[in-house]
C-alpha positions as CSV (number, residue, x, y, z in Angstrom):
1,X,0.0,0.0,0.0
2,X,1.3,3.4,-1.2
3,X,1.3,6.5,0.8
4,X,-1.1,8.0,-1.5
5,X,-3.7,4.9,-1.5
6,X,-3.4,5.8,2.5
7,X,-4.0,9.0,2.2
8,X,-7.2,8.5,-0.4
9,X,-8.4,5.8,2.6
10,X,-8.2,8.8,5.2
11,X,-10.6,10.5,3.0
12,X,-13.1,7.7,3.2
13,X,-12.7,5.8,-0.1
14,X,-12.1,2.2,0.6
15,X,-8.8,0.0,0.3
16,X,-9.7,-1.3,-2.8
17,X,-10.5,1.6,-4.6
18,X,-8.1,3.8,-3.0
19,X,-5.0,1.1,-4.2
20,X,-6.8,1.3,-7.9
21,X,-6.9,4.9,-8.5
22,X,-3.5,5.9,-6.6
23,X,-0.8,7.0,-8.2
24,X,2.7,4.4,-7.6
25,X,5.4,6.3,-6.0
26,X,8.6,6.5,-7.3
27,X,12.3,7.4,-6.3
28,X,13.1,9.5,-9.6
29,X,9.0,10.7,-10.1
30,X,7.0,10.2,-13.0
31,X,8.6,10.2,-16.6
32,X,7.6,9.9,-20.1
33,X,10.1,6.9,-20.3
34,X,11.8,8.3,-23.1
35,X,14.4,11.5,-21.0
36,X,14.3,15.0,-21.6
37,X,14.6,14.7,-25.2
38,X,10.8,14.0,-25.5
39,X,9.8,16.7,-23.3
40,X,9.1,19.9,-25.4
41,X,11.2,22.7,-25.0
42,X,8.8,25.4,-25.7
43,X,5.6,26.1,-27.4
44,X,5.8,23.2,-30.5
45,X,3.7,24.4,-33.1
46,X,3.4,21.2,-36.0
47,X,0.5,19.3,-37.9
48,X,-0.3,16.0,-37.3
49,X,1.6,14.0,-39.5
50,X,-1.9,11.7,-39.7
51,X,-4.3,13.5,-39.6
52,X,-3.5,17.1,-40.9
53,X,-4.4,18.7,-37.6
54,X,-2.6,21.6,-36.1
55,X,-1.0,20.6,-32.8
56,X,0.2,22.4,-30.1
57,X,2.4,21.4,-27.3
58,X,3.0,23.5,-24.1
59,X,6.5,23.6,-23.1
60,X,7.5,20.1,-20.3
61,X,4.7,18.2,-22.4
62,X,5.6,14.9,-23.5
63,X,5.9,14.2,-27.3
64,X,5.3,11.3,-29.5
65,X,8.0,10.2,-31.5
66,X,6.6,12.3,-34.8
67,X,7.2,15.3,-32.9
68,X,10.2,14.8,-31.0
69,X,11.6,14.9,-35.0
70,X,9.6,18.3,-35.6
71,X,11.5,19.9,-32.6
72,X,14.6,18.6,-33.4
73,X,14.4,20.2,-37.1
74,X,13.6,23.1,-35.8
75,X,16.2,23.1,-33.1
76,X,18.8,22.3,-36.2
77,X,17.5,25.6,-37.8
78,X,18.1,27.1,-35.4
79,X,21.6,26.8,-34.6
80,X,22.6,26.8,-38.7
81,X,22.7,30.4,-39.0
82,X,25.1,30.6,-36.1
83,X,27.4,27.9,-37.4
84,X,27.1,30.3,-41.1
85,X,28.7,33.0,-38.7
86,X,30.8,31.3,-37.2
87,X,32.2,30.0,-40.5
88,X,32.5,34.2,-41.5
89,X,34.7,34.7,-38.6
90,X,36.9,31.3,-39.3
91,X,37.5,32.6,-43.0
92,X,39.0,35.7,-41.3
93,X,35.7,38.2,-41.8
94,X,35.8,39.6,-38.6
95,X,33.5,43.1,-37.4
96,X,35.2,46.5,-37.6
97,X,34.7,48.0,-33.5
98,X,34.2,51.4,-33.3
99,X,37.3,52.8,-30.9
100,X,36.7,56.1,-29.6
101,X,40.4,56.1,-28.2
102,X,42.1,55.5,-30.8
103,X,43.3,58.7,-32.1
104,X,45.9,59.4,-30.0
105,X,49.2,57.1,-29.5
């Protein structure tokens, strides 16, 4: 018997009910059994690869495997155009800094 089936018993519900609608406890707490990359990150904004429905996930939401892919794209997008800069600066293109001291030697 769980701490929570104890507690639902306290509250009058019998043993047999209060053991079926409890929820298990658990050293680590409840998980998606996949890790954190299946959690969303943010607000996930994708269709339903089936169906054709927009879907909308709220960020610490758990995501099926079709959109774990869709935020993984779109977390690739993002970081391209920072690899495309950081290529610039690599290739020796580097910003010009404005100095305001450097007149005078």
């Amino acid at each position: 018997m769980s701490r929570g089936s104890e507690d639902l018993e306290a509250k009058g519900i019998d043993q047999d009910e209060a053991e079926a609608v409890a929820v298990p406890e658990r050293s680590g707490g409840l998980t998606t059994g996949g890790g954190a990359e299946r959690i969303s990150l943010g607000y996930l904004h994708t269709v339903h690869p089936e169906s054709g429905n927009d879907v909308v996930f709220v960020p610490g939401e758990a995501l099926p495997d079709w959109a774990v892919a869709v935020q993984n794209e779109q977390l690739a997008a993002r970081l391209r155009p920072r690899a495309a800069a950081d290529d610039d600066a690599s290739s020796g293109r580097r910003a010009i800094k404005h100095s305001a001291s450097r007149g005078s030697k």
